[in-house]
Each structure stands twice: as structure tokens, then as C-alpha cells.
C-alpha positions in Angstrom: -8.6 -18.1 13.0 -11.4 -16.3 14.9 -11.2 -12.6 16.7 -11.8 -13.1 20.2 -12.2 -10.9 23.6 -11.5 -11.6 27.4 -14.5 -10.0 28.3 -12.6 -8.5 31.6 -12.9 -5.1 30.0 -16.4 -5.2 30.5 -17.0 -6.3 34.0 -19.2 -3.7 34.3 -21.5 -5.0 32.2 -24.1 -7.7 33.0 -22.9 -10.7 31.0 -25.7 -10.1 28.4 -25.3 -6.4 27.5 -21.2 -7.4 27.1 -21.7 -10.2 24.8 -24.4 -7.7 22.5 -21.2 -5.3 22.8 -19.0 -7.9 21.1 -21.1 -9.1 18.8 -22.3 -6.0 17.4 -18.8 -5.2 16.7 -18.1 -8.8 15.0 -16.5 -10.6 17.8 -16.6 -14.5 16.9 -15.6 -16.0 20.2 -15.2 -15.3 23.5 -12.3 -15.4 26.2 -14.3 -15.1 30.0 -12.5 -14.6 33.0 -13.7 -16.9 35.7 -11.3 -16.4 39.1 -8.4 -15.0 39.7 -6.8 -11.7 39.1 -9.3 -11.2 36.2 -12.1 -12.0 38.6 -15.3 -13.5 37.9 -17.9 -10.9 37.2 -19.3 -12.6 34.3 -18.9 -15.9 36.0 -18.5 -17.2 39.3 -17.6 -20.7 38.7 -18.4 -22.1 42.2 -21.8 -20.5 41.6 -22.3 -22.2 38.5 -20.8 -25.6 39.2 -23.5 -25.5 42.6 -26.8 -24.5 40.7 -27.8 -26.1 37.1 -30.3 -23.6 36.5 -27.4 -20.8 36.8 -24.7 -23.1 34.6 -27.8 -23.7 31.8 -28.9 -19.8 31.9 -24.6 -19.2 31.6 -24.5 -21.0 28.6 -27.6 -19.8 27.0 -26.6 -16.4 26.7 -23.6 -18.0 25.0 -26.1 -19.6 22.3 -28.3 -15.9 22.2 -25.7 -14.2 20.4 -23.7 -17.1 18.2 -20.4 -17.0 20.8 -18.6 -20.0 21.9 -16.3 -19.9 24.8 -12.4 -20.4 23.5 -10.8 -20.2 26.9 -11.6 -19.6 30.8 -8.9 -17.0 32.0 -8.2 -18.1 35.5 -4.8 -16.1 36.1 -3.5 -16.8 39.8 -0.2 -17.7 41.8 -1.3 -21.0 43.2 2.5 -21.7 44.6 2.3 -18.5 46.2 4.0 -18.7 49.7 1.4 -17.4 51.6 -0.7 -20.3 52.1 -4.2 -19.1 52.2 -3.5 -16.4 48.7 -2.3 -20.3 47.1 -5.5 -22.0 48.5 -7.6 -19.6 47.0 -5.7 -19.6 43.2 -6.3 -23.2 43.1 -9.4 -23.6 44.5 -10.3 -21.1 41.4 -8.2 -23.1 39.1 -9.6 -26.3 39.7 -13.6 -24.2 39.7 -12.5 -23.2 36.3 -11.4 -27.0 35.0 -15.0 -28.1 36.4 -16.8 -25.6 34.9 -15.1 -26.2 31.2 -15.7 -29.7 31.3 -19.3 -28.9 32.0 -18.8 -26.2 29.1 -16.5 -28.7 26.5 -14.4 -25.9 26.8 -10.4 -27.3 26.9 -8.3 -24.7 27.4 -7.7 -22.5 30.8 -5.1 -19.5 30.5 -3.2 -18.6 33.7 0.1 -18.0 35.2 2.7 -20.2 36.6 2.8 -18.8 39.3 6.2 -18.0 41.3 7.3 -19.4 44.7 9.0 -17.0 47.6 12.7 -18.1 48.2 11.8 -20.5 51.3 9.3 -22.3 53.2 9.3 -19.3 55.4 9.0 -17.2 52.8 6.0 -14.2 52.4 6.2 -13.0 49.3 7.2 -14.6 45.8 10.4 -14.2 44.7 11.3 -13.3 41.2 15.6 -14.0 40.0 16.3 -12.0 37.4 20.0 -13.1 37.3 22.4 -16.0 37.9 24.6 -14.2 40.6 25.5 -14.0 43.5 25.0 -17.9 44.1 22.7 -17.4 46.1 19.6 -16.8 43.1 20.8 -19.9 41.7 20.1 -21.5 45.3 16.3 -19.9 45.2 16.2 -21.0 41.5 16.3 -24.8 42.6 14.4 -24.5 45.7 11.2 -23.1 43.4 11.4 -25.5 40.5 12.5 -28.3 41.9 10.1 -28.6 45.4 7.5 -26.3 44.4 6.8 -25.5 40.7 7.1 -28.6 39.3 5.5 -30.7 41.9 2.7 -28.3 42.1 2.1 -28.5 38.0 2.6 -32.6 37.8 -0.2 -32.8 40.7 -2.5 -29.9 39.2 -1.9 -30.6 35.2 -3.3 -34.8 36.2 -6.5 -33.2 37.7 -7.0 -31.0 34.8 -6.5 -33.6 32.1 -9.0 -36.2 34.2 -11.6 -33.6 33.8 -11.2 -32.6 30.1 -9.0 -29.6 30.2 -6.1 -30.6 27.8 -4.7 -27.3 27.6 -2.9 -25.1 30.0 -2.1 -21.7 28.4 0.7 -20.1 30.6 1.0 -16.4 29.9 4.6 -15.8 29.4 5.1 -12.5 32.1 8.0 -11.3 34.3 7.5 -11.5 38.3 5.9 -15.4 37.6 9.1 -18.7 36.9 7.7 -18.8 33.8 7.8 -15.4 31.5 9.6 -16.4 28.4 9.3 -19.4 25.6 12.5 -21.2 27.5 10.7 -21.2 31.1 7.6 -22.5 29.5 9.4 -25.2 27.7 11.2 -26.0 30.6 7.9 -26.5 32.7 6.3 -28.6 29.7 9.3 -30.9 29.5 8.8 -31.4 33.0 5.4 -32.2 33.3 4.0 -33.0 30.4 2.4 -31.5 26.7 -0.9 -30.1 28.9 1.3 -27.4 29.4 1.5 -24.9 26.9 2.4 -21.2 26.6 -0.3 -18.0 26.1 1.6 -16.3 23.7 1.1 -12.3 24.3 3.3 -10.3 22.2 2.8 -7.3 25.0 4.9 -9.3 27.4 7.9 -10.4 25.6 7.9 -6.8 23.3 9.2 -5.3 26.5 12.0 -8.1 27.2 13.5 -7.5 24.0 11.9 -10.7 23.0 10.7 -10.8 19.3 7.3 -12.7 19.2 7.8 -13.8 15.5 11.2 -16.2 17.0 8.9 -16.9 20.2 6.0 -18.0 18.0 8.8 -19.9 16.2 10.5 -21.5 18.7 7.7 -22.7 20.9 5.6 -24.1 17.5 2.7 -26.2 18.6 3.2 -25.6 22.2 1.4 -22.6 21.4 -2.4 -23.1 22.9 -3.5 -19.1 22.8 -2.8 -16.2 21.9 -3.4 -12.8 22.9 -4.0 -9.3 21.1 -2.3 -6.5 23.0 0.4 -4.2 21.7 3.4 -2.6 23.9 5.2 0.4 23.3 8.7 0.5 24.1 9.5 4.4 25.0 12.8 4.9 23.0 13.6 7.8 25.2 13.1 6.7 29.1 14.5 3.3 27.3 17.9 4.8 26.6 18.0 6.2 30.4 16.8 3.6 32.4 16.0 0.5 30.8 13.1 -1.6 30.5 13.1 -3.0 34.3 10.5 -0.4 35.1 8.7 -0.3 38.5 6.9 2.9 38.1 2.9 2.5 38.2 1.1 2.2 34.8 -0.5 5.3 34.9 3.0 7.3 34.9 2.6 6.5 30.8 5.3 9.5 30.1 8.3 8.4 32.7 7.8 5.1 31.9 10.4 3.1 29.6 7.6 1.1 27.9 3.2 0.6 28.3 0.6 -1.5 27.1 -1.2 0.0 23.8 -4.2 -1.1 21.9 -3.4 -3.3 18.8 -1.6 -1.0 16.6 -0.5 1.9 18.8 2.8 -0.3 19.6 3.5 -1.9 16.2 2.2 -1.2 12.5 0.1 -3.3 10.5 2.8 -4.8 8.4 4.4 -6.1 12.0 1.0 -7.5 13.1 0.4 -9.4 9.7 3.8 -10.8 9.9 2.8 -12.3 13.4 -0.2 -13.7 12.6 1.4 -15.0 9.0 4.1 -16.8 11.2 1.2 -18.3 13.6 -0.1 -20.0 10.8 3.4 -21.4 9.7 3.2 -23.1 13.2 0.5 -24.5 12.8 -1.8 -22.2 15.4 -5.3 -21.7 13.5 -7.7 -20.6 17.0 -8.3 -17.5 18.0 -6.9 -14.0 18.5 -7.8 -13.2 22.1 -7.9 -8.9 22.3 -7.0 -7.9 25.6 -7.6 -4.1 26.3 -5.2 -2.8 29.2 -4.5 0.8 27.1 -4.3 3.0 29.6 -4.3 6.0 27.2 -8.1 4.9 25.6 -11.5 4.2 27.0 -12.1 0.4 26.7 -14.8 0.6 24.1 -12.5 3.1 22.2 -9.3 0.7 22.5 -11.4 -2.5 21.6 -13.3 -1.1 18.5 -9.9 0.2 17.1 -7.9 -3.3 18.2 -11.2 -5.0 16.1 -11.2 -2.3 13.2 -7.5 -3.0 13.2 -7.0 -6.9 13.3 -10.5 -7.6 11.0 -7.8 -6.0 8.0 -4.8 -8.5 9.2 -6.2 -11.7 10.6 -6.2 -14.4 7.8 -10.3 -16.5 8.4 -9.8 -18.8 5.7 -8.5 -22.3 6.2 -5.4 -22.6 4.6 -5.2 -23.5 1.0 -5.2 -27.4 0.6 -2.9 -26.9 -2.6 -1.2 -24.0 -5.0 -2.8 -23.5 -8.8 0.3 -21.7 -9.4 2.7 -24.5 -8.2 
């Protein structure tokens, strides 16, 4: 298993002087957002896919510091209902498949995406619960004429150019945001669909991502490092369905940490321990979003943190003691 970054926390930062950054602090691969809501300042994919010289000069900075690519994150809503915001997620989506088949890179990590309640509709439309009928009604309308269709049509085009791995992150407001929603889209379309398993998102659903790990097995194409704490307090008030901003950290019922300011080592190693048991050997994907820490503070404790849990050997091919 390699320790990875999405380089997002360092879009300040010409591509060059963030991967030194990550290498000097041991980073083995590297995660680069390319579109989307982690925009592209590291790289703009129509860019690159319209000038060689730019795609060769991409990838030799790459080769500079030892760093392969493991993913393109390219997190949009292409079924959103306004037209145009949809046109523009999947024209990024489809940059990003180009560009990794130019790169041999086969996984892209995004979002399902989530449909409004209509045609008519302006603004997506998340159901959180089976009643009145009328959420079961909306339910339908976005699986069955939008989601679906939209992921049969965009998961072909994706395979044809090399990308045989779609890593949905698993997070509320988007139709898929747990291991049953991202099931339910692979059964529908097809094993190119997979889930982005990031412990951050379930923690705060009450999810436990040693059963998700468990349950969705080799469907599992990435993962991501980033912790959650769960406020015990504004918890037991309110609940975790929490609409405040993230910067009201002390009213909130739960916020993103650093890995290791939400769970303890032993928790971590057990997570990792049961990645292995599934079979998922890539890479650990840190995503800083600790709103409490600078990034470079946040990433070099995540790093210091997971060097002392992540297992880097291949497993053993047999037991002397068995």
C-alpha cells in the first residue's frame, strides 16, 4: 500500500514546488485534481489534452521527483438539473478520462452526482427518507431516467478510453453516499463503477467503515485518509444532520480532522488491517480539509501518523508458524 495526497491542498503552489513538498515528506504517489469542485490548478486537462509539449512537461515533473499518478479527482454533479452546471461536470469528466489514458492512469474519483426532483427542476434534490410518498416518487424519477442512464452512457465512454475504474465518493446531498447506493449503481451499470471509500463521510452517518470496507470488498477502487470528529455534545442536542458552515467547528455536531484527531491509532490500523482482508493493496489517498490546522501542519501530522499504521509490504505468501 503506498501513502498518497490529492494535491488540492496545495493549489497554491506551482505543480513543481507541491510535488518537492510531498516528496520531502515521503509521499509515494500522488492523487491530482483535474476539474471539478477540486479544480484544476495543477492541471487543466483541456490544456493538456490540446498542447503535447504541455501533457510531456505534466508528466515530467511527475518522473523529477519519483511520483506516479494513482487517481485524477474530477468531483462534479454531471446529472445536475441545471443544464449548463451538468455540461460543464461532464465535459471535465470526460477531459479527465482523456487525459488518463494519455497518462495509463485507470482510475478517476468523483461523485454521483444527484438529480433535482423534475425536469423542471433547479436545484438537486437530496431524499433523506421514505415518506410522505412523494420522496419515494423523486427517488424513481432520479435513478431510473436520470442516474442510471447518465452512468450506463458515461461508464461505456470511460472504459473505451482506458479508465476501468470509477471511484464514487460515498457523501450525503449526491444518490449515492453510502456502500448500498454504490452497490446499487454498480449493479446497475456495471463493475467500472466502484466506491471511494472515505471514512470522514460515513463516520458522521453512524456508518462504521470497517463493515463498509467489509461489505463493499473488491468494489473498493480508493481510498481516502481523512478523519471526522463526531461532537458528543452538539450530537446529543441536535443530531448529526448539521447545516451550519464548517467554520462554526464548536456548534457543530461533527467536522473533518486530520488523520488521528477523529480516531486513535489502534482504530486506524484496524481500518487499514481490514483493507487488506479485502483484498485493497493501492494507496491511502490523505485529504486535508482540517479546518482547525494549516495544511502543511495537518498533512505532515496525517503522514507522521499513517507512515506508523499503513502496512508496505506485500502480504506474506505463507506462515512459518502455521
Amino acid at each position: 500500500m503506498k501513502l498518497s495526497v490529492i494535491s488540492v491542498l496545495y493549489g497554491d503552489r506551482s505543480l513543481d514546488a507541491a510535488l518537492a513538498r510531498l516528496k520531502e515528506l515521503g509521499v509515494e504517489s500522488v492523487e491530482i485534481g483535474c476539474g471539478g469542485y477540486p479544480g484544476n490548478a495543477h492541471c487543466n486537462s483541456a490544456e493538456l489534452l490540446a498542447d503535447e509539449a504541455k501533457l510531456e512537461e505534466f508528466k515530467a515533473t511527475f518522473k523529477k521527483y519519483d511520483l506516479d499518478i494513482c487517481a485524477f479527482a474530477c468531483h462534479g454533479n454531471g446529472v445536475h438539473p441545471n443544464k449548463e452546471l451538468a455540461e460543464k461536470f461532464d465535459t471535465d469528466f470526460r477531459n479527465a478520462v482523456l487525459l488518463a489514458e494519455k497518462c495509463g492512469v485507470d482510475t478517476i474519483v468523483t461523485f454521483s452526482g444527484c438529480p433535482g426532483d423534475c425536469p423542471d427542476s433547479k436545484y438537486p434534490n437530496w431524499v433523506t427518507c421514505p415518506w410522505p410518498d412523494d420522496f419515494l416518487a423523486i427517488l424513481d424519477y432520479q435513478w431510473n431516467e436520470v442516474l442510471i442512464p447518465y452512468w450506463k452512457k458515461t461508464a461505456e465512454f470511460a472504459k473505451a478510453h482506458g479508465v476501468t475504474k470509477i471511484a464514487l465518493e460515498m457523501h450525503p446531498g449526491f444518490c449515492v453516499y453510502n456502500p448500498e447506493t454504490c452497490l446499487k449503481l454498480r449493479a446497475a451499470v456495471g463493475d467500472v463503477i466502484g466506491a471511494n471509500l472515505d471514512p470522514s463521510h460515513l463516520v458522521w452517518q453512524g456508518i462504521d467503515p470497517v463493515a463498509a470496507a467489509r461489505y463493499l470488498g473488491d468494489a473498493i477502487y480508493h481510498v481516502h485518509a481523512k478523519d471526522t470528529k463526531v461532537d458528543p455534545y452538539n450530537t446529543a442536542t441536535n443530531g448529526v444532520l448539521d447545516t451550519k458552515h464548517y467554520s462554526d467547528e464548536i456548534h457543530r455536531g461533527w467536522v473533518f480532522r486530520s488523520v488521528g484527531y477523529g480516531h486513535d491509532m489502534q482504530w486506524w490500523r484496524d481500518f487499514i488491517s481490514n483493507l487488506r482482508l479485502v483484498g485493497y493493496d493501492k494507496v491511502l489517498s490523505i485529504e486535508h480539509e482540517d479546518s482547525l490546522m494549516t495544511s502543511d501542519e495537518g498533512l505532515e501530522k496525517a503522514v507522521e501518523f499513517l507512515k506508523l499504521s499503513m502496512i508496505k509490504e506485500p502480504k506474506p505468501s505463507g506462515m512459518h508458524w502455521a
